[in-house]
N, C-alpha and C positions, 0 to 999 in steps of 0.2 A: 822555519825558524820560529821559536816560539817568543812569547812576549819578554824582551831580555828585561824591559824596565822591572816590569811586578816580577820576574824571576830572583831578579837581584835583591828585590825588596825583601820576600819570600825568604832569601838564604838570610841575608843580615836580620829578620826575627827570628829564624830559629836559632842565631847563634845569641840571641837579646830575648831570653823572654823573661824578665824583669824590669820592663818600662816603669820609668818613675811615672808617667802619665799611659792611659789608655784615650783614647778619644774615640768614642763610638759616633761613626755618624760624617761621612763626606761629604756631607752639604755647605755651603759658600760659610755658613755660622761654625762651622766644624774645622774646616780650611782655616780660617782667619784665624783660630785660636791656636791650629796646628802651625803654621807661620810663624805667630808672635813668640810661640814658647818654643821652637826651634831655634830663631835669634838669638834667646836667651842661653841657652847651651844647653837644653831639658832634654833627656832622651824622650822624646814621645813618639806615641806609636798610633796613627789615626789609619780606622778600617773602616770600610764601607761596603755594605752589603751588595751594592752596582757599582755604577761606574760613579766616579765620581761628577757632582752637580750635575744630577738626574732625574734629583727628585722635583719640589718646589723651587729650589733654587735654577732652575731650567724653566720654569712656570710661571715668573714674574710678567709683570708687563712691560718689562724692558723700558724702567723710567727708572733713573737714578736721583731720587727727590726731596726734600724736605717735608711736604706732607701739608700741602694747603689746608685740606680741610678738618686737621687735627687740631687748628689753633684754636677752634669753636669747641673743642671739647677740653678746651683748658691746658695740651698737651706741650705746652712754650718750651720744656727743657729737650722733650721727643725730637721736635722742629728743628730746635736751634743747634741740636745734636746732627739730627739729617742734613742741613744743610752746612755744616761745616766739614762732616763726611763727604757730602755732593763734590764741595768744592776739592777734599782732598782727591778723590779720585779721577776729578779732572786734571790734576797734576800729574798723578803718580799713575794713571792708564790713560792717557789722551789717545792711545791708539784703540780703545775702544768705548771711551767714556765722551763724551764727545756735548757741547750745549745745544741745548733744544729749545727754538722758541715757540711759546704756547700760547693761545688763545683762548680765552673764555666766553661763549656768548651769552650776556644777560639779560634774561626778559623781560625785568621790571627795576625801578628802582630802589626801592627800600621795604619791600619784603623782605622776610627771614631774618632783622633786628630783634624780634621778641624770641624766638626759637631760636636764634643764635645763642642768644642769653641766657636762657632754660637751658642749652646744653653746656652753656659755659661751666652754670653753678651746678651742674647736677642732676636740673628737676625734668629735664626729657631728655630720652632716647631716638626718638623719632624724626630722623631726617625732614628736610625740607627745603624749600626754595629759597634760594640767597638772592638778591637784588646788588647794585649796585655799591649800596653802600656800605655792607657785608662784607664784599669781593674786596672792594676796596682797602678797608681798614684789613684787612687779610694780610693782603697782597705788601701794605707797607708794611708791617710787621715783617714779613718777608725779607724785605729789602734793608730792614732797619738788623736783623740778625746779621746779615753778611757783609756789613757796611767796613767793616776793621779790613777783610781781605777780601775786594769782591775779585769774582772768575767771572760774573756775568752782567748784562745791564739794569737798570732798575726796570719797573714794569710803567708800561702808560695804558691810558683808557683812547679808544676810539667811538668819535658818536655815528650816529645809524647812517649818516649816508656814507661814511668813510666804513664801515663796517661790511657795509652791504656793494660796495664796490671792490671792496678784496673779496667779498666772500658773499655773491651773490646765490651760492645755493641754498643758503641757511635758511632756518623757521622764520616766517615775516612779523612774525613776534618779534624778534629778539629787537631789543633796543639799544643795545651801543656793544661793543664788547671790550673787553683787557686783553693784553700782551704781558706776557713776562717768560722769565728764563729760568728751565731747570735742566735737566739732560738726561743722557737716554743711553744703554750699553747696546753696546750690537753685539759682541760674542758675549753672554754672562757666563757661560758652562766656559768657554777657553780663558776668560779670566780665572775660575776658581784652579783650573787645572795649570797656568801659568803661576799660579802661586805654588803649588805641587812640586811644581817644576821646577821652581826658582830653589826649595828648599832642597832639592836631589843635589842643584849644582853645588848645595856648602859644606864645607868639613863639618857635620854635627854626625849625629847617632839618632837623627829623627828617620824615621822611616812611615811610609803611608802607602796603603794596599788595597786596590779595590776589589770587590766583588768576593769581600771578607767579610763572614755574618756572625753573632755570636748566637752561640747554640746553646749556653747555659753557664751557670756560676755555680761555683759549690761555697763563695763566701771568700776563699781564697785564696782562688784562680778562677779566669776566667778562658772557658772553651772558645775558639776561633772555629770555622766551619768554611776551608776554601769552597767557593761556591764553581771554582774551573774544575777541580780535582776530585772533592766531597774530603780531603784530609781535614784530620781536629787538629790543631793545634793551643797548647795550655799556658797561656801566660798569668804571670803573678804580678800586677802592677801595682803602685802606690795609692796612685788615685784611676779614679776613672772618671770620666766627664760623659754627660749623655747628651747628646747632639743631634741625636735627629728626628728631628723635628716633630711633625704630626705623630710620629712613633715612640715618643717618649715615655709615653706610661706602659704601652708594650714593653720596651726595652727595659723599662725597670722593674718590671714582671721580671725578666730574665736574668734580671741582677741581685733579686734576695736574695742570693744564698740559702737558702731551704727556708727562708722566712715567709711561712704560707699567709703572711696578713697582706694584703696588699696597701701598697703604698699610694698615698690620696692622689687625685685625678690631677694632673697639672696641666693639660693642653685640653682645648676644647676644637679643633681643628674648623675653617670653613674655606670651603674649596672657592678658587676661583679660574674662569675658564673665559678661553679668549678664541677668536677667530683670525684668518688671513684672509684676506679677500681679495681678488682680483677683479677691481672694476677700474676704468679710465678716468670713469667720470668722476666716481668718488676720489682717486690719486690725485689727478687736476684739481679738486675742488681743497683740496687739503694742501697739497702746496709742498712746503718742506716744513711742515710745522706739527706741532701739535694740536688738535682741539679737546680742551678739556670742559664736558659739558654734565648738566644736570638731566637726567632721565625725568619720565615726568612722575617717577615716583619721589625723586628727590636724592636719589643714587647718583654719583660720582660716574662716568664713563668716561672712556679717554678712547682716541685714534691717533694714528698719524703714520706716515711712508715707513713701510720695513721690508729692504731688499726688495723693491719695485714696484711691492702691492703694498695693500693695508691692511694696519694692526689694530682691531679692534676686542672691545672689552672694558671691565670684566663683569663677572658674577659675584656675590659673596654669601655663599649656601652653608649652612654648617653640614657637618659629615661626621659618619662616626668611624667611617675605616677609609682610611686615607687610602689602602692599596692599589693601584690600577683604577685611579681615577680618573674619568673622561665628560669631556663636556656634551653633555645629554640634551635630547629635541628641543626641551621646554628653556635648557639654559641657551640655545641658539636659537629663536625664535626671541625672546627676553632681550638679547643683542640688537638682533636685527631688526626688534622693534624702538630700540633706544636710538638707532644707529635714522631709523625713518621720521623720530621726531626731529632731531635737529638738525638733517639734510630730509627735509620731505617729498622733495623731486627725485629723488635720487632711490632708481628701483636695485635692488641687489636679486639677483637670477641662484637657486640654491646650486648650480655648479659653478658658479664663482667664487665659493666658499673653498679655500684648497685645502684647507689646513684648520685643523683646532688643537688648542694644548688646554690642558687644565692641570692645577694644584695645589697643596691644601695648605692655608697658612698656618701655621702651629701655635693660633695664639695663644695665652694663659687663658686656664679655663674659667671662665665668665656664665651666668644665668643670666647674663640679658639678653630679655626679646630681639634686641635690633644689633646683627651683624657688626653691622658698621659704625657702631657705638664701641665697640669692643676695642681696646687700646692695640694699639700698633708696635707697643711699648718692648724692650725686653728686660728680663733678668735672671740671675743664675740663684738656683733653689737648691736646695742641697737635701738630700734625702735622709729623715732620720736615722742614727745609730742604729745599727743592729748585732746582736752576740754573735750571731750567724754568717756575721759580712767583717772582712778585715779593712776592708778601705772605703775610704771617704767616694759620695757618688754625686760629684755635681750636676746638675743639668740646666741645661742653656734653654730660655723657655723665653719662645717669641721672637720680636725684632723681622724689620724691615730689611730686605737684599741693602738697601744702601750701608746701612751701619753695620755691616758686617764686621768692620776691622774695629771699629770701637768698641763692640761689643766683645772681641775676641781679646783687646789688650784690656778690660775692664774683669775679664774671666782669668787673662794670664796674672794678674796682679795677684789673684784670692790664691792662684795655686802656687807662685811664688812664697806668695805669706806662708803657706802648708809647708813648701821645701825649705822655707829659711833660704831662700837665696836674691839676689838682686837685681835688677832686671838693670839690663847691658845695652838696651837700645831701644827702640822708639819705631815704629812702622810708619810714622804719618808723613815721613818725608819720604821712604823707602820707594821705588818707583815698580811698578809690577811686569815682569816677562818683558813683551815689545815696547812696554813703556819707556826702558831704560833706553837714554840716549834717542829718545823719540823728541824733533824740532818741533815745538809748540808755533813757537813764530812762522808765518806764514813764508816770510822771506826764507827763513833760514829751510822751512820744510821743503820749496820749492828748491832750491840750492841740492838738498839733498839728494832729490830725485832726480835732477839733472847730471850729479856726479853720478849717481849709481846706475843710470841709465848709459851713460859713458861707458861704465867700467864696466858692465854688465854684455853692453850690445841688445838689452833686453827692450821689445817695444813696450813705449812708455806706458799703456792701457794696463798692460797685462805687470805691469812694472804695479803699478796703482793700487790695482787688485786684491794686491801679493800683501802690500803695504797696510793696507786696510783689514787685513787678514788676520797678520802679526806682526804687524807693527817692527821694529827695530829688528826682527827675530828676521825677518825678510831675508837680510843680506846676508846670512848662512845657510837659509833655503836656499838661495839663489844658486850658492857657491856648490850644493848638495847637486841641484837639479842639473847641472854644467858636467855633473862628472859623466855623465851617460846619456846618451839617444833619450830624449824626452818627448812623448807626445803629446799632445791635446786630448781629451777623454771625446772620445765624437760624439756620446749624449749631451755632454756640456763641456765645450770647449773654454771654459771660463777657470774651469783646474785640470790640470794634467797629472797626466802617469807617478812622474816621479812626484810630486805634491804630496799626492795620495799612499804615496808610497814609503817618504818622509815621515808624513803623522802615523804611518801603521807600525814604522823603525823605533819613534822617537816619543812619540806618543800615549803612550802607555793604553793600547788599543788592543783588547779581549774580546771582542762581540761588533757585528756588523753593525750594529746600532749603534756604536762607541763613534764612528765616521760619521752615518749619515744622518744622528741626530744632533750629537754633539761638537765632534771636531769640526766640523764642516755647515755650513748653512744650508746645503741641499734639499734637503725634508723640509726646513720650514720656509724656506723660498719657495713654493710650490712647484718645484721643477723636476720632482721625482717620475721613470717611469722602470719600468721592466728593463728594459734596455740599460738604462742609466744604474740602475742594483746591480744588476750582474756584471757590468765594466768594473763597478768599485768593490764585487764578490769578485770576482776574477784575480786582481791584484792583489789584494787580501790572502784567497787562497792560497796562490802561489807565494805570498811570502810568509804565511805560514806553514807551507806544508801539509796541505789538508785533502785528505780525498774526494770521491767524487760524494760519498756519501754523507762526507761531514758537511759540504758546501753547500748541499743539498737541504741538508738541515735549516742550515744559517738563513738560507734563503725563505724557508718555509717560516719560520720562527720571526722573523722581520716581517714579512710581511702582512703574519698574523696579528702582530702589535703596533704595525702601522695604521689597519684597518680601523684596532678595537678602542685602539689611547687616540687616535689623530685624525678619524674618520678620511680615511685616505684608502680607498681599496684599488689594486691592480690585479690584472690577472695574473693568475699564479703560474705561468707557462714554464716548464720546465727551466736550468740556466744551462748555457753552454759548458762545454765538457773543460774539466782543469787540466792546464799543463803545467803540472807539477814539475 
């Protein structure tokens, strides 16, 4: 059976190929804006040369934040922006947005006043050590943005002997530390793709395609390039938006229309790459919390519990070809020596290391020496007129995972002004895929899964699981899983047959990759083995229809991109035969 979702897509562009919008680019900034102008009644057509939130948007550090340490470079509208997003996404995804409390340990008191200052007004670049009273005025400012609607508590200071009794593994330096609240996504790729999917269920004329590449422009139309089949497809749109990301000036290489000047550099990309670690001692010593700490260069690091182990990171390297980016010796070594300053007892052994991801943030392009000086900021740039080009080519340049949705209804407004039409709704209340109908309140949650553990007969673990998975979307898996013999996967009894077999149906799932990196947490829970690929190659193929030749493939092809993006190697043993 082949992919019915992108089939259907497929049929409804070729019977549309005059999108009043084009949106190149299925990353989480490309989504949001495809969402808001769907709402609106816009026919758009967003294509994505993979799967969708694959690229960066898959690469974050899985912190949903305001941006502490943007307040020192003068960034109050960036902040005050992130964390009112923060807060909406705690509303509108609680089933994967979830509050995280963080910790900061300081190691002196009033260091980093004068360099705070100088970065404030301008006059450095150059990171440095915050003390005390630095963190501090920070942190209320913090507190002082969200004060109209808070979702979390204020922050408090702890002195050293209370600091050092919750958190005895820490540098014997540090001298008191902070508490405060931001939060944290556990699926970010199944939120973008819940948005996706929220926009399939409504009566519009939006359509969205992945592993749709654009091959070229003649001014216009613009050439499509299915990347399953190799077919071109020519659409003539309005406008086109350019979305993604680090690939931006690339993409607009491809969109002059025969205009051989090239158009000015707007991204300056800098990669950042993270680690998974399986250590006990570091999990215990972390807690359920965040720790947000200074390297002793003066670089931002963060950790804290993901899916059993620990998330550790990041890097922020600039790069000139974002393609097939991977976190390299020097940026793992750079970790795990940040990671030895502020827990110094604590030895990490290099195969406890399960897992690394890395990816490039697509900031605006900057000449500053120092990375992390470079604004966090976004905005939409619009590419000069050209005789050779028929339509307008915005591009979305920058921005943080958190502001995704701001940024995208901030992009929908300029394209509305372009169509003369009016915008119909509002996304900041709209609730996302399992969100909807997901109990915030703790009573009313437990209530919940009491009933549906009832109605269900389902054990309440595996009940929890399911929940935390997809949230409200649960109890139609549930109803799905019931119609047939369901078994446990015996590599990882923790999802079964029919589950897998759900996201392959329902999911818009073209590539064994599409499962085991993105639908699913398996690969980056470090619980991957041979064994555990080919149970979820097995079902796959059979519910595609695939030989033994093409599974054969699949197989090869995964685990070639496991090794080289994720340093994750297995051996490559043949897989068991398909019963097609």
């Amino acid at each position: 059976m082949a992919n019915l979702q992108r089939a259907k897509q497929l049929t409804n562009l070729k019977g549309n190929t005059n999108p009043s919008v084009l949106i190149v680019g299925g990353g989480i900034n490309g989504i949001g804006l495809y969402r808001d102008l769907a709402l609106q009644g816009v026919d758009v057509l967003l294509v994505e040369q993979k799967d969708f939130c694959s690229g960066a948007s898959a690469a974050l550090s899985r912190m949903v934040h305001g941006g502490l340490r943007y307040l020192e470079q003068g960034e109050f509208r960036l902040v005050r922006e992130s964390l009112e997003e923060r807060n909406i996404l705690l509303r509108n995804a609680p089933h994967y947005v979830k509050p995280l409390p963080t910790t900061i340990p300081v190691f002196d008191y009033a260091s980093g006043i004068m360099n705070a200052l100088l970065r404030f007004l301008g006059l450095s670049e150059k990171p440095g050590r915050r003390g005390a009273l630095v963190i501090k005025l920070g942190l209320t400012l913090y507190d002082f943005f969200t004060r109209t609607r808070r979702e979390t508590p204020t922050h408090n200071f702890q002195g050293q002997k209370e600091t050092f009794l919750r958190w005895p593994e820490l540098h014997p330096d540090v001298k008191c530390s902070a508490t405060y609240f931001d939060a944290w996504v556990t699926y970010p790729e199944r939120l973008g793709l819940e948005m996706v999917m929220d926009v399939a269920q409504t009566d519009t004329a939006a359509m969205a395609v992945n592993y749709m590449s654009v091959a070229s422009s003649d001014g216009k139309s613009v050439t499509l390039r299915d990347e399953v089949s190799g077919e071109e497809i020519s659409v003539e749109p309005g406008i086109v938006v350019n979305a993604t990301g680090a690939w931006i000036d690339l993409t607009n290489g491809a969109l002059q229309g025969g205009d051989n000047e090239p158009a000015k550099k707007m991204v300056g990309g800098t990669k950042g790459s993270h680690l998974i670690i399986r250590n006990d001692t570091l999990l215990k010593a972390v807690g359920q919390q965040m720790v947000y700490y200074e390297n002793q260069d003066g670089r931002i690091c963060i950790l804290f519990p993901y899916f059993g182990n620990v998330l550790v990171g990041s890097t922020d390297i600039r790069i000139d070809d974002p393609t097939d980016v991977r976190c390299e010796e020097e940026e793992r070594d750079y970790i795990l020596q940040s990671l030895a300053f502020v827990f110094p007892k604590i030895v990490i052994q290099p195969d406890e290391i399960l897992y690394t991801f890395s990816g490039v943030r697509p900031l605006e392009y900057s000449d500053s020496s120092v990375t992390g000086g470079i604004s966090r900021d976004h905005s939409c740039r619009t590419l000069p007129d050209s005789p050779q080009r028929d339509f307008p080519v915005l591009c979305m340049i920058g921005g943080k995972w958190t502001t995704f949705r701001a940024f995208g209804e901030q992009v929908a407004d300029k394209i509305l002004d372009i169509l003369n039409s009016k915008r119909k709704s509002h996304t900041n209340s709209i609730p996302i895929g399992g969100g909807k109908d997901f109990p915030r309140d703790h009573g009313d949650f437990e209530n919940w899964i009491s009933d549906l553990r009832d109605r269900s007969g389902m054990d309440e673990a595996r009940l929890r699981r399911l929940i935390d998975r997809y949230g409200s979307k649960a109890e139609s898996l549930i109803g799905y899983m019931k119609q047939s013999t369901d078994k446990a996967l015996i590599s990882d009894p923790s999802y079964s047959q029919r589950e897998l077999l759900h996201i392959i149906e329902q999911e818009n799932v073209t590539c064994l990759e599409d499962i085991l990196l993105r639908r699913t947490s398996l690969a980056i829970s470090g619980g991957l083995s041979t064994a555990l690929i080919d149970e979820v190659l097995a079902i796959m193929a059979n519910a595609r229809g695939w030989n033994q030749t093409r599974t054969t493939s699949a197989r090869q092809e995964f685990l070639a991109r496991l090794s080289k993006q994720h340093a994750v190697t297995l051996e490559a043993a043949e897989p068991q035969p398909v019963n097609a």
